[in-house]
GUKOL-180163 format. One record per residue (C-alpha): x, y, z. Coordinates in pm, whole numbers, plus 50000, padded with zeros to 5 digits. Example, Ala and Ser with C-alpha at 12.3 -4.5 7.8 and 13.67 -1.06 7.14 Angstrom:
BEGIN
512304955050780 513674989450714 
END
This chain:
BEGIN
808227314360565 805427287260541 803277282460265 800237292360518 801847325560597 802977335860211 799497326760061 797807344560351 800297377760303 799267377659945 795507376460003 795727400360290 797407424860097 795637418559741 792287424559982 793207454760154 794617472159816 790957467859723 789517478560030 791627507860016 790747521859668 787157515259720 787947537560009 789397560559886 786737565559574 784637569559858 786287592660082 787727616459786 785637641359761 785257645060134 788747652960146 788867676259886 786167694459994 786397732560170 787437732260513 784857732160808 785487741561176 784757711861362 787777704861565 787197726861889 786307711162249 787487679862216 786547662062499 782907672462471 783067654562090 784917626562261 782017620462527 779487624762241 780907596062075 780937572462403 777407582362454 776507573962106 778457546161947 779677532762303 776477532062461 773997535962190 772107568962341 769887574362012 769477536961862 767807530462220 764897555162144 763877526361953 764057493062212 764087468061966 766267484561713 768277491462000 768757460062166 769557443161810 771777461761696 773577463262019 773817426762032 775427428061667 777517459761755 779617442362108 779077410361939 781697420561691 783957444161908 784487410262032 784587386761797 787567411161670 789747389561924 789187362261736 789907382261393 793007386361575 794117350261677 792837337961295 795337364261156 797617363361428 798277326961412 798527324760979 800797356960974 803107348561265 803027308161355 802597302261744 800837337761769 797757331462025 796007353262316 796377327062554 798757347462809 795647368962851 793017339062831 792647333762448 791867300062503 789667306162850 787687332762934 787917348862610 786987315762391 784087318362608 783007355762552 783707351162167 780697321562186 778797339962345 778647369262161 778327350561851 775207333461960 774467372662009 774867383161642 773327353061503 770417365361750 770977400561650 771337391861243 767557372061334 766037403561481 766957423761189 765747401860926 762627398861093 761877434761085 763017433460749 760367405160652 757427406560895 757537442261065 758777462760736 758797494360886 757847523260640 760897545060729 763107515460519 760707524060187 763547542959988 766507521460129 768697495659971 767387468160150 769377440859886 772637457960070 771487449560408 770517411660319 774357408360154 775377424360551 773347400660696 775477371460465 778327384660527 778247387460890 776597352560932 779597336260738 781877352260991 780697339061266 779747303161155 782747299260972 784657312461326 782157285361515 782977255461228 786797258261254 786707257861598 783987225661612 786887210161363 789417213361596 787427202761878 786627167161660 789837162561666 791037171762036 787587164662267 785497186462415 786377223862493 784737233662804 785527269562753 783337269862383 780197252462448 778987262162075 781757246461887 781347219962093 777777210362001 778617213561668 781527192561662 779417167561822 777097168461525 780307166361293 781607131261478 781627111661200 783927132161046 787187125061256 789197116560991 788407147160804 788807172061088 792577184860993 791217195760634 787687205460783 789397233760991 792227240260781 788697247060518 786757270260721 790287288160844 790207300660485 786727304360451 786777326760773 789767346260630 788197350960309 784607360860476 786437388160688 788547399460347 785427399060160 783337419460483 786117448760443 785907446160070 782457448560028 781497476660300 782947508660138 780487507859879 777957498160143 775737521660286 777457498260602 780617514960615 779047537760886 780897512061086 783917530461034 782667565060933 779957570361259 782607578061515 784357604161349 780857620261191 779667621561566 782787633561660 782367662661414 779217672361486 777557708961530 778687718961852 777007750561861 773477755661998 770477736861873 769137773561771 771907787961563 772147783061210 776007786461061 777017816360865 775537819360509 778247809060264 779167838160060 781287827059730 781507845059382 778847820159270 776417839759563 775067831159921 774147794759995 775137763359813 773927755959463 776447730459349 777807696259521 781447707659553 780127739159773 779347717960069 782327714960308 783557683060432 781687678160692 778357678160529 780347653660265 781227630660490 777337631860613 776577620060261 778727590060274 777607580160676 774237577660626 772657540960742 769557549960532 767717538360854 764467560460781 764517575061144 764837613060950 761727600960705 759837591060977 760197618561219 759627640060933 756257663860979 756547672860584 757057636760450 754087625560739 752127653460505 752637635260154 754947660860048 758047657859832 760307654860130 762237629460307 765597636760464 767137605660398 766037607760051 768067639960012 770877629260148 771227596459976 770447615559615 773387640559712 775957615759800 774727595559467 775057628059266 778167635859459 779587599959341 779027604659019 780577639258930 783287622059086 783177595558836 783087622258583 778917620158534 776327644558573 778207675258513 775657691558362 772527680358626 771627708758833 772017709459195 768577725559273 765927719459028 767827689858876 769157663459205 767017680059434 763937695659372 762817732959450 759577714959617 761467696459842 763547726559961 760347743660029 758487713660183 761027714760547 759687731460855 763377731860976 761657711761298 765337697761347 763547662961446 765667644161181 768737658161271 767827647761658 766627615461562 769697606061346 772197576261505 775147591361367 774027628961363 773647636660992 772257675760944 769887670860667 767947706060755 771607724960747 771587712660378 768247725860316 768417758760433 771977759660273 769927755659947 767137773660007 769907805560057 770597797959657 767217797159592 766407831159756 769897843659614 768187831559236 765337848859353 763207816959313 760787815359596 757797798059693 754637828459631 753357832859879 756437832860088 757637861459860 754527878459937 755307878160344 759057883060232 757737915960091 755927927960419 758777915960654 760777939760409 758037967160419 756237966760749 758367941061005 756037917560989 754397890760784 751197900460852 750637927960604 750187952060929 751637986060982 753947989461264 751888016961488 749197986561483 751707963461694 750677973862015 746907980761952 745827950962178 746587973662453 743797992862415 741517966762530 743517961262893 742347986963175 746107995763279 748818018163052 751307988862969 754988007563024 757188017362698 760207998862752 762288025262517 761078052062761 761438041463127 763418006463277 761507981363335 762217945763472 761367922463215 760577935762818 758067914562656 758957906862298 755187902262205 756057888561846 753667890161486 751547868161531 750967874761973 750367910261830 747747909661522 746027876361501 743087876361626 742847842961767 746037850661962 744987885862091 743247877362361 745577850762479 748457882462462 745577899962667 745537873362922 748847870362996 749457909263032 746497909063315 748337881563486 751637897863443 750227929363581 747947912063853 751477893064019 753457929264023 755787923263741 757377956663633 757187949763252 757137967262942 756647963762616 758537979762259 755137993262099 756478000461692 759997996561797 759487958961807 760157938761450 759637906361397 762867885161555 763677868261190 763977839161284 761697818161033 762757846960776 766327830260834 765227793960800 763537799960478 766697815160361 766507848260391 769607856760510 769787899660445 766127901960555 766687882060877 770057908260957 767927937460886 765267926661121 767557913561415 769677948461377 766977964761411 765267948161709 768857949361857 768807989761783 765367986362004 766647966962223 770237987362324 768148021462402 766228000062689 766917994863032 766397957563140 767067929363295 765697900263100 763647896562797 760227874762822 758317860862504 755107840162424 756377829062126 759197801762110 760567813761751 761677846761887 762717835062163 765037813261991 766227839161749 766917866862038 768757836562294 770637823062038 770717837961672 771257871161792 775017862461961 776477863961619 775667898961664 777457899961995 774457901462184 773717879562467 770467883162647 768437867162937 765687853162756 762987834962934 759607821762768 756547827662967 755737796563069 759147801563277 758447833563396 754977817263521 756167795063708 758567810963875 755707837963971 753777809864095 756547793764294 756817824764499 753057830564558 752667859864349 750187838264094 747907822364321 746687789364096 743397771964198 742047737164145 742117724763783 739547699963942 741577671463771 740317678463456 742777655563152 744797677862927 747267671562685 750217693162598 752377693962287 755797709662291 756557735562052 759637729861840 761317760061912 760857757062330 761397724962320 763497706162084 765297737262065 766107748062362 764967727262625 761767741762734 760227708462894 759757713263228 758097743363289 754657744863082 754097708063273 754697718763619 752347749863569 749687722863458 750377701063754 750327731663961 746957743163861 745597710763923 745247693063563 745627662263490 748257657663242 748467625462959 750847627562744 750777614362347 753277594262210 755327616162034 756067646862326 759187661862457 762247655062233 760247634562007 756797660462000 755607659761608 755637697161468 752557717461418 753767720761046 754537762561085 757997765061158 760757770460864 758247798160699 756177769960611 752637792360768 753257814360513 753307784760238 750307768060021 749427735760202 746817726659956 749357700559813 749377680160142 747507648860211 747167658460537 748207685960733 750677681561073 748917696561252 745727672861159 747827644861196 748777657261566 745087663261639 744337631061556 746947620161794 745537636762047 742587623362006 743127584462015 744417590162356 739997590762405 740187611862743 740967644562686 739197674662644 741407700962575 744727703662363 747347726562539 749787744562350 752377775162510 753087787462147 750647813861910 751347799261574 750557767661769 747387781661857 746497793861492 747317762561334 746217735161550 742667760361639 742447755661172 743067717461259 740177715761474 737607730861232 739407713060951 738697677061117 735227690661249 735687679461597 735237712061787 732457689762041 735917669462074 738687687762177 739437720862242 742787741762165 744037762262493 746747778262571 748907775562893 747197807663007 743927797163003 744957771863221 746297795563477 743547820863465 740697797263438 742057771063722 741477799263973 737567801863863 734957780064066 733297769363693 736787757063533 734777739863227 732717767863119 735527794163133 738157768662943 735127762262683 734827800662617 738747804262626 739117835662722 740017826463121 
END
């Protein structure tokens, strides 16, 4: 054995018995953790992670981002041939790659691709220096710049051994990099055997020093992203997991609760800032940002392992019972996240404690209280549900009392507000104009629970859905139609844990589908520009896209769209139980902010919305801002009703069709 190999065999293994234990500190307390079921379907979490490490699905949402890091990710899937050959070669004397073109086509590709990552490594310290996005402000940005080191000296260390080499043997045709340099380095001809046999060692020790270094780096996502995408949720966008239920109580109020999956979220996180960003409650100056919460649980999580902070509360102490309350449970940062991290899951986990402690936000208790009382969070009584009615010139059927087609699930807000009555009103004369044999549950109907659940009220939210179900089972049916997006969610996907599974269609669905077969005639919209934002809950939830736009091409509007719509629309700031929260804390409202949104796009006149807490909280935006002579809030049923009227402006101004 050569002096080469020994030396190398002693580094090598010195370095990865390093590597390892930082590892392992690392990856601990994932492993001792309680179990999670995350191993089902396999090929669907296989195909997740091609989509998303192999071909970069969610980092291309952001182009430039994107394209760098892509150029530093293949850049190094390649450059790992050349690992290979520097290893190969010291561990095994005569090893090469040159029966599959080591010295050839693959010399070439490893130039290449380093020219890439130096290209790549520029990119991101640019952002870092000139751009300086504000979703790093929180980050360890000195980690990144010792990255950026490290990965440099890999490659120019690869590119300097190889320009040695080349000084002493002429010109490679096959590494046109290396050979540029080694023309630079021609004076040094008698000093090429100890230049390379220099930067051999400095290229083993940079790679050594890479894998040492990255377990305590928030950069060892390189090797924990595939199997944390490969582990993620698998159920539906809409469906929370089952509250935990320990001797300690429901929810999680201490670090060793969380099960391994959320653990090894913890210790994956990039600390990119896409969560912070996307975030409607940090966007509103309050005490919330998702990558925050996750980096001060995995710190608090590393040091109870260390044997620190036993006695530093969970809730109240790491994390703070204002940032619990602060989340609209809009699910954008667990969308937005590169290597699918649940932040919200560990919210609402938390909030369940907090509810559990009985330690809730006021005036959520208060609407807590009337969901509990009355079925609503409105303060109504239930034989006041269905009084709307009264103001339609047609008997609207009971649903509990005769089969209808579709049952309308009218929801709270659809049923009581005010400023949503007459859009419930609207769409009942439409409903009834086109022949649809519908119905409605009068008292019977509760409300679905499904912003009661996301504030972390789990018994309340089983109470409510029972009984809706209880409604629900004495009907005769075929589908189940809503205006608002939250029940909708709750009754398509929170109430299978129930073992129900119903047809549920939102009306903007049901709408078009009428239209489609001539049974809503829709007029001339005479071009007029509207904008539409997508509810959370339709949307981001469960795919509701399509429909609300093609009703708005249909009746002849114009559509432009803001920035931030479909996947990436901005929340209205309601969801999560946060409408029945004090917002007097926040610098500026969501729902401001997406006003204002709207507004910079300078030609539109009215602000479309397919959602009633969208309607009372973006109508309160309006007056807020003053800009009422601006822009208008409608919803999609104004549209429909008023694009079939020969003075479309003057009924959309009034609003009422």
């Amino acid at each position: 054995m050569g002096s080469t190999t020994l030396a190398l065999i002693i580094v090598m293994a010195a370095a990865l018995a390093l590597a390892g234990y930082r590892f392992y500190g690392v990856l601990a307390p994932v492993l001792r953790a309680p179990a999670a079921a995350r191993f089902d379907r396999p090929g669907e979490r296989a195909a997740g992670v091609l989509r998303d490490v192999g071909l970069h699905r969610r980092l291309f949402r952001k182009t430039y981002v994107g394209i760098m890091h892509g150029m530093i990710f293949s850049g190094f899937v390649v450059l790992f041939t050349a690992i290979l050959q520097s290893f190969g070669s010291g561990l095994f004397p005569g090893f090469g790659l040159d029966f599959i073109g080591g010295s050839t086509w693959i010399a070439l590709l490893q130039e290449v691709f380093a020219v890439l990552i130096l290209a790549g490594i520029g990119m991101a310290a640019y952002q870092r220096l000139v751009l300086r996005p504000a979703r790093f402000r929180g980050s360890n940005g000195a980690d990144a710049w010792i990255i950026y080191g490290l990965v440099m000296a890999v490659v120019a260390t690869m590119i300097l051994e190889h320009a040695f080499r080349i000084v002493q043997a002429g010109s490679d045709p096959w590494r046109p990099l290396s050979s540029a340099v080694a023309g630079l380095l021609g004076g040094a001809g008698e000093n090429a055997v100890t230049g390379e046999h220099v930067f051999y060692w400095a290229h083993i020790a940079a790679v050594l020093g890479f894998l040492i270094y990255i377990p305590g780096s928030k950069h060892r996502h390189i090797f924990t992203a595939i199997p944390n995408i490969y582990f993620r949720e698998l159920r539906g966008k809409g469906v929370l997991s089952p509250a935990r239920d320990g001797a300690e109580g429901s929810g999680i109020s201490d670090i060793d609760q969380f099960d391994w999956k959320h653990k090894l979220d913890l210790v994956s996180c990039t600390e990119c800032g896409r969560c912070q960003e996307a975030c409607p409650a940090n966007a509103a100056g309050l005490p919330l940002s998702p990558k925050k919460v996750v980096m001060d649980l995995r710190d608090h999580m590393f040091a109870r392992e260390k044997g620190c902070q036993l006695d530093v509360p969970l809730i109240g102490g790491v994390i703070s019972e204002e940032t619990l309350w602060a989340c609209t449970t809009c699910r954008a940062c667990m969308d937005v996240c590169p290597v699918h991290i649940e932040p919200m899951t560990k919210i609402v986990e938390m909030r369940r404690s907090l509810i559990d402690a009985g330690s809730v936000e006021p005036m959520l208790q208060d609407a807590l209280v009337s969901l509990q009382r009355n079925g609503n969070s409105l303060g109504k009584p239930a034989r006041q549900r269905a009084r709307w009615t009264k103001d339609l010139g047609f008997k609207i059927k009971d649903a509990r009392k005769e089969p209808v087609d579709v049952l309308w699930f009218v929801g709270d807000y659809a049923s009581y507000d005010p400023r949503v009555q007459r859009i419930t009103l609207q769409v009942a004369q439409v409903l009834a104009d086109a022949g649809v044999d519908f119905g409605i549950l009068y008292d019977g109907e509760q409300n679905s629970g499904n912003d009661v659940r996301r504030a972390g009220e789990e018994g309340t939210f089983e109470v409510l859905a029972k009984s809706n179900i209880e409604a629900l089972e004495g009907c005769t049916f075929n589908r189940i139609m809503t205006t608002d997006p939250h029940s909708l969610n709750a009754l398509r996907q929170e109430y299978r844990m129930f073992g129900c599974d119903y047809e549920v269609v939102h009306y903007t669905q049901l709408l078009l589908e009428l239209a489609e077969a001539g049974r809503v005639v829709l007029g001339d919209g005479g071009g007029k520009v509207v904008t539409y934002h997508d509810p959370c809950y339709l949307g981001r939830y469960n795919g509701g896209f399509d429909a609300p736009r093609a009703l708005i091409a249909r009746a002849g509007f114009t559509l432009h769209e803001m920035g931030r719509c479909r996947e990436n629309s901005f929340c209205c700031g309601a969801g999560g139980g946060r409408i029945w929260m004090d917002d007097r804390t926040m610098t500026e409202r969501p729902s401001e902010n997406r006003i204002r949104e709207a507004l910079a796009l300078g030609d539109v006149e009215f602000f479309v919305v397919a959602c009633p807490k969208d309607t009372v909280m973006y109508t309160a935006a309006v007056q807020a801002l003053g800009v009422e002579d601006r822009i208008m809030v409608r919803d999609m049923i104004d549209l429909v009703t008023a694009s079939r009227n020969a003075d479309i402006g003057t009924e959309l101004r009034r609003g009422n069709g």
